[in-house]
PALO-708393 format. One line per 3 residues: their letters; for each residue x, y, z of C-alpha. Coordinates in steps of 0.2 Angstrom, whole numbers, plus 2048, in hexadecimal, padded with zeros to 3 digits. Layout:
residues N
A> X/Y/Z  ...
***
This chain:
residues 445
XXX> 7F5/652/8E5  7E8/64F/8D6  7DC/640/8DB
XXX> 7E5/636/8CC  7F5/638/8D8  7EB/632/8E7
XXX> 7E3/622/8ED  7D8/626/8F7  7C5/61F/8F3
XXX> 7BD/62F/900  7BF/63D/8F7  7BC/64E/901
XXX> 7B0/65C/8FE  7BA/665/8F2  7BE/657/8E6
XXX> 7AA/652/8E6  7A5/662/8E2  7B0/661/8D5
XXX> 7AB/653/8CE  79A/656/8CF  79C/664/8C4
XXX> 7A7/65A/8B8  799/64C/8B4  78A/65B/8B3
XXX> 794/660/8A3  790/64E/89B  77C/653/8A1
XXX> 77F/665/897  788/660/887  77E/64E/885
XXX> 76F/656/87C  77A/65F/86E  77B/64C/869
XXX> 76C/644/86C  75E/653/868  767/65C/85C
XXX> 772/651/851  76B/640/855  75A/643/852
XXX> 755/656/84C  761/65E/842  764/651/835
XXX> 751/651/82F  74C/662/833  75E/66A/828
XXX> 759/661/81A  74A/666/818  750/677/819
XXX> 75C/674/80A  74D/66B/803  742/67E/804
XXX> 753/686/7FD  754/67B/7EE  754/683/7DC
XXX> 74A/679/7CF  757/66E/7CC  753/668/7DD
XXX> 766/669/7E2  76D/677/7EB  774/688/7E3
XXX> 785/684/7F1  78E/678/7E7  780/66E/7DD
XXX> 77E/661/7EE  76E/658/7F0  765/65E/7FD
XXX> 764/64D/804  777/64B/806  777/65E/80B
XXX> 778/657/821  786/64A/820  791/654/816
XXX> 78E/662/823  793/655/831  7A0/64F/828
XXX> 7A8/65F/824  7A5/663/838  7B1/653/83D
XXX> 7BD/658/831  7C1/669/83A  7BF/65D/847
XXX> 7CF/656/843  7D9/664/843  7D1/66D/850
XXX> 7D2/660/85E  7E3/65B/863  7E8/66D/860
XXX> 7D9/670/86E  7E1/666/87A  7F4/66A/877
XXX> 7EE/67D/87D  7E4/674/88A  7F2/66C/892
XXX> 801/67C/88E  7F7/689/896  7ED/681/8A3
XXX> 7DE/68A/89F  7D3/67A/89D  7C3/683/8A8
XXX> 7C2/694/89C  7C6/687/88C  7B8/67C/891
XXX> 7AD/68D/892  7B2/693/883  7AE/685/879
XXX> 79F/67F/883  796/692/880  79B/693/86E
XXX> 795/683/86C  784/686/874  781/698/86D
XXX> 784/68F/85B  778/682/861  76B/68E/866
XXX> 76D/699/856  766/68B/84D  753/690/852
XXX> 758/69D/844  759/690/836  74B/693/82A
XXX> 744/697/81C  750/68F/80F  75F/695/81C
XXX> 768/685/81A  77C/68C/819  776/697/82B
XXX> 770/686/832  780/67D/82B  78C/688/831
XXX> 787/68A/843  787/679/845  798/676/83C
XXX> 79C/683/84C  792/679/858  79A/66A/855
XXX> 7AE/66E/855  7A8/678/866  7A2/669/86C
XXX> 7AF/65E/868  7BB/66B/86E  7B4/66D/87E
XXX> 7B1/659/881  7C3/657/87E  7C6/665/88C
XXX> 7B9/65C/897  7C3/64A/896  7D3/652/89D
XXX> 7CC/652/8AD  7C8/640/8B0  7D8/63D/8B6
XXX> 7DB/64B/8C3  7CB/646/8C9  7C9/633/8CE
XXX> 7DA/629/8D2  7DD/61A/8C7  7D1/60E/8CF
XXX> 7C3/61B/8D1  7C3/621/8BE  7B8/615/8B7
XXX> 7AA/616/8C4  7AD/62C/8C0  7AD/62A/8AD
XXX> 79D/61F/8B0  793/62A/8BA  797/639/8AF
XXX> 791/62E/8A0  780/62A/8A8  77E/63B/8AF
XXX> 780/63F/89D  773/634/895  767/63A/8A6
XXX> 76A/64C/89E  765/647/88C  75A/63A/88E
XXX> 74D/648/897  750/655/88C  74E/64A/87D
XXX> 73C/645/886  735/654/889  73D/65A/875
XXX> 733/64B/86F  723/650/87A  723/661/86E
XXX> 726/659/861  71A/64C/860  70C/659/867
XXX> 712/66B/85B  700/66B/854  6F8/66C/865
XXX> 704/679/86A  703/684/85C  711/681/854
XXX> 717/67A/842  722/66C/841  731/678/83D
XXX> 72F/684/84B  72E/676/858  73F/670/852
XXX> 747/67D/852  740/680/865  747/66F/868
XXX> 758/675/860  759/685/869  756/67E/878
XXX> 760/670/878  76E/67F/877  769/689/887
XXX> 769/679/88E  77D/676/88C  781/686/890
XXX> 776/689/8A0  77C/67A/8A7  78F/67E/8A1
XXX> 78F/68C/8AC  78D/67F/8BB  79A/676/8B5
XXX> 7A8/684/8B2  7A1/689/8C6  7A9/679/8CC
XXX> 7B8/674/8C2  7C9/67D/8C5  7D9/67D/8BD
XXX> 7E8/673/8C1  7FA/67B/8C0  804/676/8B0
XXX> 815/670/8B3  823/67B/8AB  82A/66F/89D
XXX> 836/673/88E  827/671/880  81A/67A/88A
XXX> 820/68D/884  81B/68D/870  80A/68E/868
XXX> 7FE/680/86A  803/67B/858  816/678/85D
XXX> 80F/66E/86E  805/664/861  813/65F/857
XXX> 81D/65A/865  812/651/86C  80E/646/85D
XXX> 820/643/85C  820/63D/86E  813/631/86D
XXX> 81C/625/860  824/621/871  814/61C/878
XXX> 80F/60C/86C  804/603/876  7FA/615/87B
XXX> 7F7/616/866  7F3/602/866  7E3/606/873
XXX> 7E1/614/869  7DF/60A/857  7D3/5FD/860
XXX> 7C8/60B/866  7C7/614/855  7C1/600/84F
XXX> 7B5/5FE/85B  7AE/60E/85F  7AC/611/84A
XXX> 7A1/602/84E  797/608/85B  795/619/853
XXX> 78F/613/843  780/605/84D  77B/617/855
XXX> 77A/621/845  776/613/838  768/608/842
XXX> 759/617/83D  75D/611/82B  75C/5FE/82F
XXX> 74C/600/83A  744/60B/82D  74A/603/81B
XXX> 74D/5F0/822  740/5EE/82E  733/5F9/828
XXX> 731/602/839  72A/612/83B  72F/622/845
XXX> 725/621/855  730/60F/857  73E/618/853
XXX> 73E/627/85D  737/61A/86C  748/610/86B
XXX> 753/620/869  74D/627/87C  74B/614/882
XXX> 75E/614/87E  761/622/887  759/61D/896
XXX> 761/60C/896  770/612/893  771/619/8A5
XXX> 76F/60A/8AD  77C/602/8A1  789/60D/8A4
XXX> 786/60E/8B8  787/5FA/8B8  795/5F8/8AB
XXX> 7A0/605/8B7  79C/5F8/8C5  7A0/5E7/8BB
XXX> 7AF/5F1/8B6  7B5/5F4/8C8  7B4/5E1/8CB
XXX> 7BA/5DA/8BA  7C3/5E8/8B3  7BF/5F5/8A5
XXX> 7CA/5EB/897  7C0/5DB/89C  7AE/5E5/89C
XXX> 7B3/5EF/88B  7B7/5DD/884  7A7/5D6/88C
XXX> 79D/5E5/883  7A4/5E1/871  79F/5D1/873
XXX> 78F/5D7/876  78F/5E3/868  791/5D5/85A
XXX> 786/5CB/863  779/5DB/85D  77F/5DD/84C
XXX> 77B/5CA/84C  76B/5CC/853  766/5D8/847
XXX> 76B/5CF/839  75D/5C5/83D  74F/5D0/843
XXX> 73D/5CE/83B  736/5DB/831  72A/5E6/83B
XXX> 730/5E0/84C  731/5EE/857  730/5E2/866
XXX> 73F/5DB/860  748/5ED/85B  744/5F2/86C
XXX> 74D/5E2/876  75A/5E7/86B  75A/5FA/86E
XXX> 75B/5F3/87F  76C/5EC/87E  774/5F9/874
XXX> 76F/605/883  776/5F9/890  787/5F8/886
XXX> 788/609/880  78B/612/88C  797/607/895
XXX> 7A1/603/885  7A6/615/883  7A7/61C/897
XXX> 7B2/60D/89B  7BC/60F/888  7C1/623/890
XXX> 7C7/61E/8A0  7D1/611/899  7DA/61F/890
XXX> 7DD/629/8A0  7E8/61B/8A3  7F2/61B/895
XXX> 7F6/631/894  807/635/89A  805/644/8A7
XXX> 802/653/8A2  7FB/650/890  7E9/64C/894
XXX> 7E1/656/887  7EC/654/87C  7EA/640/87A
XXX> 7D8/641/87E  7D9/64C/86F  7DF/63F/864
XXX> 7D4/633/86C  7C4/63C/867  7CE/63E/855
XXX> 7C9/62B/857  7B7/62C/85C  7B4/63B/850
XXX> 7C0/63C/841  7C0/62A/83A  7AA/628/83D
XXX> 7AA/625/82B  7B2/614/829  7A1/60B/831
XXX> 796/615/825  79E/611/816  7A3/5FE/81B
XXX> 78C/600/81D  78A/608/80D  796/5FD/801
XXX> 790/5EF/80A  77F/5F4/804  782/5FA/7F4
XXX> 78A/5EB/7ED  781/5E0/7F6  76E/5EB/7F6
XXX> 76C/5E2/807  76A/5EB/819  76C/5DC/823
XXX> 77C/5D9/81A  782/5EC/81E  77F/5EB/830
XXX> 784/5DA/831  797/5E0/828  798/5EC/839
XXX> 79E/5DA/842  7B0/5DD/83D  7B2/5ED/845
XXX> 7AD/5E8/855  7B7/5D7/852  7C7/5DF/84C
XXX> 7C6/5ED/85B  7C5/5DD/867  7D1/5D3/862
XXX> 7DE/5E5/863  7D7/5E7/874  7D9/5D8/87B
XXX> 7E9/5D5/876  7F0/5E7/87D  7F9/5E3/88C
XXX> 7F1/5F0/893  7F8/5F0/8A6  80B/5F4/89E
XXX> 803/5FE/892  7FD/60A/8A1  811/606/8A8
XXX> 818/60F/899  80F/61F/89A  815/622/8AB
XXX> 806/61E/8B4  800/612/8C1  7F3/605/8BE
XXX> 7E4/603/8C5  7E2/5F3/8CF  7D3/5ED/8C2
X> 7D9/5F0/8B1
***
């Protein structure tokens, strides 16, 4: 019997082994986002296209403005995303193979990632496409990773698990990203150019996810598959039918649309608020990179005490409680003085506190609404909705601001994505919800 089966709040030895390896894969792959894409690979990319510009300063691929050369990387990256994901899952859950999935994914991924220290000297289509490889690894094997949550914490123990494998996560990145910065800040001392310490920082962010992989993959096992009519064809044909099937599962897709609202919000605070700190507020990097790995550290804490208040209120309550919070941000940094980076960092603040909570608690939620069996599948879809639609707050951001040649009005316009994602959420009846996918609720929902 899987731990989602059971009841029991004692797991034994096997099962916290188990589990122990499962959240030491949120502390391996953590750093892929924070040191590479979050803070490194952006800047240091563009420059490289920058070096390989003709005198036209665009690029000889396509004519594209060095300057634009990163996002349309990423963006390419999310839309093989797309594709790539639910197929991921629906071979995840037909063959039962999720342990050698996750491994495959997770090495590729990190030999990709450590390829980059080879991005230089005007090699900007090397560095794009190893990241483009990177990157559908990663999501790949994240979506392989979720599966497990629900053979490995029964419904009232899943968002204390989902918790603690976020904040083991944000342990993992946050030291990393510190002693990533340390070289960074002190190349010239070391001997090293600008360049050659970040493509250190990259490389090693990439031995770091797959050393620690290996001590994941030692721990988790593989759970038999159920012989089912739909479980014999390719993973394409397992897709289809399963897409088909979950028409019959509404109120798993109404969760679903709110999450892809308010997580579109959360994502593009993370990704946007360099730009408003820097353009709006006039602040300069060492208070940026300060908040980045204040955020980090905070968000430990956040995601420990929001699994807590969860177990007492409920995770739809807490989620609800963190949106709040989230406009309450947008709102405050709609009026936040130029130049105050006391007032950025009480900010930075909440947004670790919430972060982390908004998006552990959001995944075990979903645990709840998977019919048996099709765990990676649907958590497929569901980071379809983290990843595929990341668009929508950026270009709400950038229209805002183009009509209106305001930053506090762009950030500000963010408000209806957490708004709209509430008001979905708190009118899922989320207990019946869980009913209808054959499962049993947790006592706190």
């Amino acid at each position: 019997m899987s731990a989602a089966q059971g009841t029991t709040s004692t797991p034994d030895r096997a099962l916290r082994r188990e589990r122990t390896g499962w959240y030491s894969y949120d502390w391996a792959m953590s750093v892929f986002n924070t040191s590479v894409t979050t803070v490194f690979l952006g800047p240091y990319l563009t420059s490289v296209a920058r070096d390989a510009a003709g005198a036209d300063g665009r690029l000889g691929f396509l004519g594209i403005d060095p300057g634009s050369w990163f996002s349309f990387v990423l963006s390419f990256s999310v839309v093989a995303q797309v594709v790539v994901l639910p197929v991921t899952g629906a071979i995840a859950d037909r063959t039962g193979r999720r342990r050698e999935l996750l491994a495959g994914f997770a090495f590729l991924g990190a030999a990709a990632c450590t390829g980059l220290f080879f991005v230089a000297d005007g090699r900007y289509l090397l560095g794009a496409a190893l990241f483009v490889v990177a990157n559908i690894a990663f999501g790949a094997a994240t979506v392989v990773y979720y599966s497990w949550l629900p053979d490995l914490a029964a419904p009232d123990e899943r968002d204390k698990v989902s918790s603690r494998g976020w904040a083991v996560g944000y342990v993992g990145g946050a030291l990393l990203l510190a002693v990533h910065l340390g070289l960074f800040l002190a190349h010239d001392s070391l001997g090293l150019t600008e360049g050659e310490a970040v493509r250190i920082c990259l490389a090693t962010a990439g031995l770091w996810w797959g050393a620690f992989t290996v001590f994941t993959v030692s721990r988790l096992r593989n759970r038999p598959v159920a012989v089912a009519e739909g479980r014999t064809g390719s993973g394409f044909r397992q897709l289809a039918a399963t897409l088909k099937e979950m028409r019959a599962f509404p109120l798993t897709l109404w969760f679903l649309g709110a999450y892809l609202l308010f997580n579109d919000g959360v994502q593009t605070v993370i990704s946007l608020s360099a730009v408003y700190a820097t353009e709006e507020l006039e602040l300069d990097q060492s208070v940026l990179t300060g908040a980045i790995l204040m955020v980090q550290v905070v968000a430990i804490a956040g995601a420990l005490g929001l699994g807590r208040v969860a177990a007492r209120y409920g995770a739809t309550r807490t989620v609800l409680a963190c949106l709040v919070a989230w406009t309450a941000v947008l709102v405050a940094a709609f009026f936040l003085q130029t130049g105050a980076a006391v007032q950025f960092y009480a900010l930075a603040a909440v947004i670790g506190l919430v972060q982390g909570g908004t998006q552990a608690l959001s995944r075990s939620l979903f645990s709840h609404l998977i019919p048996a069996g099709k765990e990676a599948e649907y958590y497929g879809f569901y980071e379809i909705s983290d990843r595929g639609t990341s668009w929508l707050g950026p270009l709400a951001f950038g229209l805002t601001y183009q009509f209106t040649g305001s930053y506090r009005l762009a950030i500000i316009s963010l408000v209806v994505f957490f708004v709209a994602g509430f008001v979905l959420l708190a009118r899922l009846p989320m207990r019946r919800a869980v009913v209808e996918a054959g499962n049993t609720p947790p006592e706190k929902l």
